[in-house]
N, C-alpha and C positions, 0 to 999 in steps of 0.2 A: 945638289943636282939642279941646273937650269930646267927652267920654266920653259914647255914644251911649245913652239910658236904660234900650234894650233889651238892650244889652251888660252893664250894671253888673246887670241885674237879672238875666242868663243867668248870670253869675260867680257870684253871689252861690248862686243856683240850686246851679251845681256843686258849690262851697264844703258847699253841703249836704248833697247826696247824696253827694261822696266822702267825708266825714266819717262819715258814718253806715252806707255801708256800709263804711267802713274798719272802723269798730269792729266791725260783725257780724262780719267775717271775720276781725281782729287780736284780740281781744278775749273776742268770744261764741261763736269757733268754729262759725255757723250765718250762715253769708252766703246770703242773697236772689237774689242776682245772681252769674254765672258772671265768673271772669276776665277775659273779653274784652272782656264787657261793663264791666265796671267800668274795664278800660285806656281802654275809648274817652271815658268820662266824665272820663279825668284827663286824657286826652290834648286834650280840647278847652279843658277849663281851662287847661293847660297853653298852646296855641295862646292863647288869649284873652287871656293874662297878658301872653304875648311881644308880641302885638300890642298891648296897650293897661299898659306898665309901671306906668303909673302905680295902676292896680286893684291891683297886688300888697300885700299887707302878711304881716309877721312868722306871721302866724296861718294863712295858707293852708296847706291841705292840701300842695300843691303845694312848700312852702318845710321839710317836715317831714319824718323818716322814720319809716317803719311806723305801728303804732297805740299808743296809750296802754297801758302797764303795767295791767294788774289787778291788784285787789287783794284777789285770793286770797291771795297768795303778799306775802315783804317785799320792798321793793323795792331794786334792787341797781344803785348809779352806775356806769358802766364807763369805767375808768381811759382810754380811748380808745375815743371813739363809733362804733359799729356803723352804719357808715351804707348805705342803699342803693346800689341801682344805676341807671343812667340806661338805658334801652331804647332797640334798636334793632328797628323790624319787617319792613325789608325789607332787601334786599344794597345797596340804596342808603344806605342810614341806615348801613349798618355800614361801606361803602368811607369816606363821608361823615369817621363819626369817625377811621377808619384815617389819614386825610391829616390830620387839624387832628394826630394823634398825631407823625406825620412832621413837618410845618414847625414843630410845638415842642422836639424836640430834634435833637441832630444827625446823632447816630450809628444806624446801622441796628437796627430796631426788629423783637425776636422776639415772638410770640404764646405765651399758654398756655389751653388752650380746656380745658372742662370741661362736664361736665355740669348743666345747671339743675335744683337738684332741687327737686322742690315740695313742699316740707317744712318745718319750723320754726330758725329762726337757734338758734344757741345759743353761750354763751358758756364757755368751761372754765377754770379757774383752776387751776394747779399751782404748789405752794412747797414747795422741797425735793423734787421729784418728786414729790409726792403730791396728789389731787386733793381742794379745800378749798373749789370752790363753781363751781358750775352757774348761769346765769343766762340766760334771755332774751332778744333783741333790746329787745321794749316798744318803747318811741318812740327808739334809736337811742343817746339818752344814758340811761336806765332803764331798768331789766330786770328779772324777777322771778325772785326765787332761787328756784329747783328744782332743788338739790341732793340730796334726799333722792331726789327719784324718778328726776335722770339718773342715779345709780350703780345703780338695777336694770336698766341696757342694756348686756350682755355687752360689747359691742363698742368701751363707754368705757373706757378705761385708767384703772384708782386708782392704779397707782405706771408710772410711764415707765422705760424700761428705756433699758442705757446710760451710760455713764462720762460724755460731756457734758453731763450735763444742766445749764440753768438753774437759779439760784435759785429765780427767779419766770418764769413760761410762762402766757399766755395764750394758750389757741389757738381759732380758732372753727371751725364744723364745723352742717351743716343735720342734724336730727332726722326720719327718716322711716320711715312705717310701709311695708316690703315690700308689694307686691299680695294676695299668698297670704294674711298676714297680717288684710289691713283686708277682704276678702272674707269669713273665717272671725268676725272683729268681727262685721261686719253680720248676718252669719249666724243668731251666739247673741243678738246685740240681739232681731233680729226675734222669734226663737223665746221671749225670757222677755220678748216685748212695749215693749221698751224703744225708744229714737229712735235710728235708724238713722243714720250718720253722711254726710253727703254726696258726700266724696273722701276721699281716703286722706291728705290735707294736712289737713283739719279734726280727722282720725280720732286723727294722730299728736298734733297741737295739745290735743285736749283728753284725750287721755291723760297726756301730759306735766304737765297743772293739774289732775292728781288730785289729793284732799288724802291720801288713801291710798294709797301708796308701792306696795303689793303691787297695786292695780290696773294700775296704768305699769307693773310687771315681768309679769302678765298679756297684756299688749299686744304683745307680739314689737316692738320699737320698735328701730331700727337707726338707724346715725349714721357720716358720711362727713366728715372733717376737710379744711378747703383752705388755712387759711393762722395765722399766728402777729399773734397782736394785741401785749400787755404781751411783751417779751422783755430777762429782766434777765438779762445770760450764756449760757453756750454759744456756739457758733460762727460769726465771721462768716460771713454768708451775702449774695452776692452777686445770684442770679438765685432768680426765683418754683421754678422748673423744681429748684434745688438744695435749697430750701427743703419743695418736699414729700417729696423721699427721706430728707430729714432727719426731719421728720416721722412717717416710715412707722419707720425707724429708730427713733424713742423708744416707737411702740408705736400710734401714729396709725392707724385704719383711713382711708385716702386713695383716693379713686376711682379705678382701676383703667384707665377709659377715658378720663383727661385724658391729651391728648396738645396736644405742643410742633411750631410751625409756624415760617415764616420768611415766611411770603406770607400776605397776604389773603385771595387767592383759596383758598388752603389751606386756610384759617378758615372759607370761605364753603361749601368742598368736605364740610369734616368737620361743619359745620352740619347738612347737607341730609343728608348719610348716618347723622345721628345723629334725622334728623326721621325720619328711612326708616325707621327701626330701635327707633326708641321704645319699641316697643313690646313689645321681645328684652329689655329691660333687668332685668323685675322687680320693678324701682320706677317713680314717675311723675318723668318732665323735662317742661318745660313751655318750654325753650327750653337753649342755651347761653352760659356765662359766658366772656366774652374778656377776658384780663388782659395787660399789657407785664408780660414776663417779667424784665428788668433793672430790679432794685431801684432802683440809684440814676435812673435815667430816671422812676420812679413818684415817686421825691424831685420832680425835675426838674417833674413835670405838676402833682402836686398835687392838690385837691381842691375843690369846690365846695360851700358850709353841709351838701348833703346826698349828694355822690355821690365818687367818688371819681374823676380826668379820665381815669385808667389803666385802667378798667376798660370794660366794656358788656353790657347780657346782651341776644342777640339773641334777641326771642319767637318761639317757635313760631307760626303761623297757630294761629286758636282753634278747640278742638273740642267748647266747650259752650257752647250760650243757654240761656237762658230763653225759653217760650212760654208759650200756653195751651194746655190738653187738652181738646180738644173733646168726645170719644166715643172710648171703649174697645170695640172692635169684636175680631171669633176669623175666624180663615183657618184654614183644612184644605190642610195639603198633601198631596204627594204620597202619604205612607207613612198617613194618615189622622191624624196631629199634631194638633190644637186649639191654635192659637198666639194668643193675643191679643197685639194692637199698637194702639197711640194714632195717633189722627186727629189733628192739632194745628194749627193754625194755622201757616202757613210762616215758615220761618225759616231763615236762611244759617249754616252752620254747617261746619266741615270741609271746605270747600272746596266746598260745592254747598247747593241748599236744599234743607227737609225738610219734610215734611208728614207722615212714616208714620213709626213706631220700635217696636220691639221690645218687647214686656214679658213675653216668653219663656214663663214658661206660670204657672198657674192661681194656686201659692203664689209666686212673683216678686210680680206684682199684690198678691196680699195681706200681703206683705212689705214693699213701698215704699210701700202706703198712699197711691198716686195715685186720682185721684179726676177724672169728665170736672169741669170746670169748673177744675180745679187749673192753677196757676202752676206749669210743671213744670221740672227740667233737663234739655236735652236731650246727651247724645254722640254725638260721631262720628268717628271716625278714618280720615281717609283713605276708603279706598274699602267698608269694613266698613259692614255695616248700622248703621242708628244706634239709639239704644237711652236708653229714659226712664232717668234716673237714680235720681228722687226729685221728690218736691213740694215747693215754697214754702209750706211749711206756715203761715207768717206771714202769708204771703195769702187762703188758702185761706176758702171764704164756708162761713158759720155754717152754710147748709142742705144744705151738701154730702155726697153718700150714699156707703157703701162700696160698690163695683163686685161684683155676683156674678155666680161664670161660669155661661154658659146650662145647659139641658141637654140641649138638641137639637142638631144639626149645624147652621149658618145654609144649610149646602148643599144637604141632601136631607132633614132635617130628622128623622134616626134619630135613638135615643137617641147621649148621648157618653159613656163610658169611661174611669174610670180603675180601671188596675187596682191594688189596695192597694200599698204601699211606693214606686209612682212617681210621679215627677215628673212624666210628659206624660198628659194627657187625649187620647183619642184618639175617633174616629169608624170604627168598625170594618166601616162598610158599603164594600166591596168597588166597589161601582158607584155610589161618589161620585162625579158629575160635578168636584166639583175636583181628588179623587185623579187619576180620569182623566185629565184635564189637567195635572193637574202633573207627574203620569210622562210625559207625551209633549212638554211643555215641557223636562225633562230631558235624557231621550234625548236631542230635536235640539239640545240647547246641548251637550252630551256628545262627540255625534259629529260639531261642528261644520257643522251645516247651515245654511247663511248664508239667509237670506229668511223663517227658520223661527222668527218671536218668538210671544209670549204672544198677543198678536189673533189674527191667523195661525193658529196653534194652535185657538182659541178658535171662529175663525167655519167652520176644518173640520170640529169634533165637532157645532158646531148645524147644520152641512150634510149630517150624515150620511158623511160621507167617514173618519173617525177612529175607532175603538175602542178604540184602542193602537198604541204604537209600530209596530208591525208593519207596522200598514196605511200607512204612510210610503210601503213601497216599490212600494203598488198605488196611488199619484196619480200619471195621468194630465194631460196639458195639456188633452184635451178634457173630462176632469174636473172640471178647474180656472177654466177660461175661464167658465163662466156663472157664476161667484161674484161679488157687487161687489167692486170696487177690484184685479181682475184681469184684466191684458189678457195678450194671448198669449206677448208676450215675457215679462216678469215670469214665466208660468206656466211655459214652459219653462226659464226661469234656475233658478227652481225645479226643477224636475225632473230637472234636470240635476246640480245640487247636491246634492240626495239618492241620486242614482245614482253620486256621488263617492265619498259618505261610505260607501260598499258598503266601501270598501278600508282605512278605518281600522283601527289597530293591535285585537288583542284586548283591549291594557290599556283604551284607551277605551269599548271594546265594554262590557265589566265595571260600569266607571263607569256608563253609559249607560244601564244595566238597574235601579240603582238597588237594589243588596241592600246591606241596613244593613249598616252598619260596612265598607264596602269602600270605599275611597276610593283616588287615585290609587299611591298608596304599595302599597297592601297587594294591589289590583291588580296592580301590576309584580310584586310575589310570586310573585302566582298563576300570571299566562300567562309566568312564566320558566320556573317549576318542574314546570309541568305540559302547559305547550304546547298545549294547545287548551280550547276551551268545554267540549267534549264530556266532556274528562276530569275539568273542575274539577264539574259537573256532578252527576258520577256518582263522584267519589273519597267515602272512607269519609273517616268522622272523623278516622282516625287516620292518614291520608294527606295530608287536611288540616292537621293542627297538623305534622305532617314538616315543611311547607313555613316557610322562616325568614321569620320577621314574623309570622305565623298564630297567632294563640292558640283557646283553647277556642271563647270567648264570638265571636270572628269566624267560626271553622269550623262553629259551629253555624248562626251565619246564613246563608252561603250553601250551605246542605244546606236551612234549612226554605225559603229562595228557592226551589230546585229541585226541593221537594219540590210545589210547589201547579201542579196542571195549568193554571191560568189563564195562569200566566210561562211553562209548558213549550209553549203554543199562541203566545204571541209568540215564542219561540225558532225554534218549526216554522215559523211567518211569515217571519223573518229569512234561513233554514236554503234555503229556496224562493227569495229573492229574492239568495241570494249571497252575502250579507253577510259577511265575512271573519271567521273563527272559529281561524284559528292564530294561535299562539304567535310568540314574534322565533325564530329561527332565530341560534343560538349562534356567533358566532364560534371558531375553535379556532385550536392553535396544535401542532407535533408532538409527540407523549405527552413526550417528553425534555426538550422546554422549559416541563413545565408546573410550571414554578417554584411558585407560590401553590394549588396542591393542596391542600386542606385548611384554608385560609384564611379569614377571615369578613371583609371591610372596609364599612365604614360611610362615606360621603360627605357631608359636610356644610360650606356657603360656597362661592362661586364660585372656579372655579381659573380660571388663564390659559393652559394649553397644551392645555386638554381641556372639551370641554361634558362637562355629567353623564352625558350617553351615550357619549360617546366612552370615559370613564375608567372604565365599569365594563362595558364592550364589551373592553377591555385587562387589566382583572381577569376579565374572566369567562373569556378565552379561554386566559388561564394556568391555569386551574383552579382558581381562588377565585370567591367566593361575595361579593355585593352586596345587602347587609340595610339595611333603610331604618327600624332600631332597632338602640342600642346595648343590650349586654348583660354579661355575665362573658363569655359566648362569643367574642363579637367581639376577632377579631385586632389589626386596625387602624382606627383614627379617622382619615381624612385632614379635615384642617382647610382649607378655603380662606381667599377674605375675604369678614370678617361671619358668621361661621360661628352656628347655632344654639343650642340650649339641647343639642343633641345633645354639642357639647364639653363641655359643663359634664356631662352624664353619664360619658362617658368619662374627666375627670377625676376625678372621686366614685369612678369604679367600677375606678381605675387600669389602665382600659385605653393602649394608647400612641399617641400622638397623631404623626402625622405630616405635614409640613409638604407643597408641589407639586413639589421637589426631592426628599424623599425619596420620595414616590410613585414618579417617575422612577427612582429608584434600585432599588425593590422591584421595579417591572416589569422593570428591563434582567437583573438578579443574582437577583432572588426577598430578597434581605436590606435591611437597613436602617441 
């Protein structure tokens, strides 16, 4: 059956646009188009080819790996080709390969899972332990020697340490620039006017093809090693799993969170907790790498021109497109902020569509150089607001203007504010109708009052019913019933609701009120340590920073909170209607047993024999203390699982870290 014209001409199509942006993004370091996008353009060629074989030839994209070598740099043959990985995007594609993995060999098949990092391949060369060239992926079999600029990355080994070493060692290992890192890049770019880099994978890419060596050692460039290519000597190695202790051994930095499984479903488990968590890491993953762990079984699978059959890297769902920018428009919220955000034409991205994103405040905008009409990138993570990246500068039309921020409010139409050395422009009129609203859309998200969204909110203040939060607790149902789109029940579910939320804890009360810098954490602080409104109130400074968590700059703001009679007439609103103003009421235990007297412990990761309140209800009633920051002070760190950046302090600052057994053990004895 002939090949259908419109088919040979859609290949062809593809053929072109993966070629091209392959290069922008292997090559130019300035790709057009977001990852996701670019997977669905290979993935239909991909589909096309399988359906119609006979359309494939030697030259497709599809039959190749990575991009073409530049030729910046010289270029460097690899003794054994660096070749890609085949994708899997859902738990079906990965059980899918899991079984063709099983019916080709015999014997029971382990997993080694890893992190995807979105970073640059790279290739090392070691003879005699010492390191003699650096090279590239390039197109799989070429690579470009960047030797001079991988040895200014601390984290590369020049001599391998070690009695076994190889003669000769290949080992290859992704090239990635940290977060912190490519943030502080974009930073100084912006500031001495230079092109901002897109992602932290372009950032590290085109550091690494500096021709100036002391640029690349500027860059904080870091590099996580996964496996051995050329290996002439040293020790047999049997499994993936024994191979990278060997590795770590000769002086290898090795990712920390590859872990070894026995099940699929294992695989799929540490996937989804590693999607969960992405974002703990520091660096960017863009998915996880699964490998058969049993060397000679990967003998046994083998490989395909371009993939290897032992391996898969399951993607992430994607969290960047490309759209247009329609209009850069400023929201006022509650605190009187000037935020502009882009209007964009919709687009599915992270799990849901978008149409509004972030461009945080006045220099953000004049840093990325977005522009309405622009081809923009969009992010989104999960349930995080989403947030413009950058423009498609390649697209972008000849008569396009640089965006200036207004200088009126779009609200009430006062001037807007910024005051010198800050970042946010603000709107300082007190009786901004958005402020308004935004503090009283708080509050009721705050103190969970269910019927109580933004309209809602919205069409009581243009009904006269709303001032401030306060006046929540004077809606009536007969008040409520002449509004449209409320009939009687609704109004009394409502009021009902609000008459619930009289009873929530003080920490939420706190939240609720909306004084900067007080957020759920530093909340718990306050109504532990002080037990009621009244006292957090009216405490001094210096009773303030007492409290652990509290520093300066937070004690100050909730005194100038308390300081403005407008918040002290919503307090006396609240104070009239009920509202619950104490403290949690301390569990104890008899003076005798109070083991942990003097103690500081830190909570951080889920435990299994205690919620977070139960375990520091059990600390607190021994007589220790539950800070929701570590410090030198801090006792103890108990670690659950997935613990936060909080362990990674406690190890920096040689605090001791202790496991849900030990916790057990400090609570029954006081020791550990």
């Amino acid at each position: 059956m002939p090949v259908p014209p419109e088919i040979e001409a859609r290949v062809g199509e593809l053929r072109e646009q993966v070629a091209y942006h392959r290069d922008r993004y292997f090559v130019e370091d300035a790709p057009e188009i977001s990852d996701a996008e670019f997977d669905e353009l290979y993935r239909e060629l991909e589909q096309l080819e399988a359906e119609f074989p006979e359309l494939v030839t030697p030259d497709s994209p599809t039959q190749q790996v990575g991009g073409a070598a530049a030729s910046t740099f010289a270029p460097v043959e690899h003794v054994i080709p660096m070749l890609s990985l085949d994708n899997a995007f859902t738990l079906e594609d990965l059980l899918a390969w899991g079984k063709r993995i099983e019916r080709q060999v015999s014997d029971p098949v382990a997993f080694v899972c890893e992190p995807k990092m979105d970073g640059l391949a790279i290739s090392l060369l070691y003879e005699q332990g010492q390191l003699v060239r650096a090279a590239t992926r390039g197109n799989g079999f070429t690579g470009e020697d960047v030797t001079a600029n991988v040895r200014t990355i601390k984290s590369v080994p020049r001599k391998l340490k070690g009695e076994a070493v190889p003669e000769r060692l290949e080992v290859r290992g992704e090239v990635f620039m940290p977060l912190a890192a490519f943030e502080g890049l974009n930073r100084r770019q912006g500031e001495a006017g230079a092109r901002l880099f897109a992602n932290p994978r372009n950032a590290a890419a085109g550091s690494l093809r500096q021709k100036d060596p002391s640029i690349t050692a500027s860059r904080a460039l870091d590099i996580f090693c996964y496996q051995p290519g050329v290996k002439e000597g040293g020790p047999r190695l049997r499994t993936h799993w024994e191979t990278l202790d060997w590795l770590r051994d000769l002086g290898f930095p090795v990712n920390p969170r590859i872990e070894r499984f026995e099940w699929l479903d294992d695989v799929y488990a540490f996937s989804e907790s590693m999607l969960e968590h992405r974002h703990d890491l520091g660096y960017e993953v863009d998915g996880v790498v699964v490998k058969v762990d049993d060397l000679g079984q990967r003998e046994e699978l083998g490989a395909t021109s371009k993939a290897p059959r032992w391996a898969i890297a399951y993607k992430f769902p994607p969290e960047e497109k490309t759209t247009k920018l329609l209009k850069i428009m400023v929201s006022i919220g509650r605190t009187g902020r000037a935020t502009p955000f882009a209007q964009m034409e919709p687009v599915f991205v992270g799990g849901s569509t978008v149409q509004m994103a972030s461009l945080h405040n006045q220099d953000e905008v004049a840093r990325r150089d977005v522009r309405e009409g622009d081809t923009v990138i969009v992010r989104k993570a999960g349930d995080v607001i989403p947030e413009v990246v950058g423009p498609v500068v390649a697209k972008r039309k000849k008569n396009a203007r640089r965006w200036k921020f207004p200088k009126q409010c779009p609200a009430c139409g006062q001037p807007l504010v910024r005051v010198e050395g800050e970042a946010a422009t603000n709107c300082v009129n007190v009786d901004c109708p958005n402020q308004r609203w935004g503090r009283i859309v708080h509050f009721a998200a705050a103190m969970e009052i269910d019927g109580l969204g933004e309209e809602r909110v919205r069409q009581f203040i243009e009904a006269g019913l709303l001032a401030d939060a306060g006046d929540l607790y004077s809606l009536t149902v007969e008040k409520l019933v002449p509004l449209e789109r409320i009939g009687e029940r609704s109004a009394q579910l409502l009021v009902d609701n609000v008459e619930k939320s009289k009873a929530q804890s003080l920490v939420r009360l706190l939240v609720a009120l909306g004084i900067n810098n007080v957020g759920p954490a530093a909340a718990q602080d306050l109504a532990r340590e002080l037990g009621h409104l009244d006292r957090i109130a009216s405490a001094s400074q210096e009773e303030l920073v007492a409290v652990d968590g509290v520093g300066p700059i937070l004690a100050q703001s909730v005194q100038e909170f308390f300081a403005r009679p407008r918040n002290l007439e919503v307090i006396e609103k609240l104070r009239k209607a009920g509202v619950n103003f104490e403290g949690p009421v301390r569990a104890t235990v008899p003076e005798e047993e109070q083991t942990l007297a003097g103690l500081t412990v830190v909570l951080t990761g889920g435990l299994e024999r205690f919620s977070r309140d139960e375990a520091q209800a059990e600390i607190e009633a021994r007589g220790g203390k539950v800070t929701s920051s570590v410090s030198k002070k801090t006792s103890y760190v108990v670690a659950g699982e997935n613990p936060g950046t909080k362990l990674a302090k406690a190890e920096q600052l040689g605090v001791t870290v202790l496991d849900e057994d030990a916790l057990v053990k400090l609570l029954e004895t006081g020791q550990v």
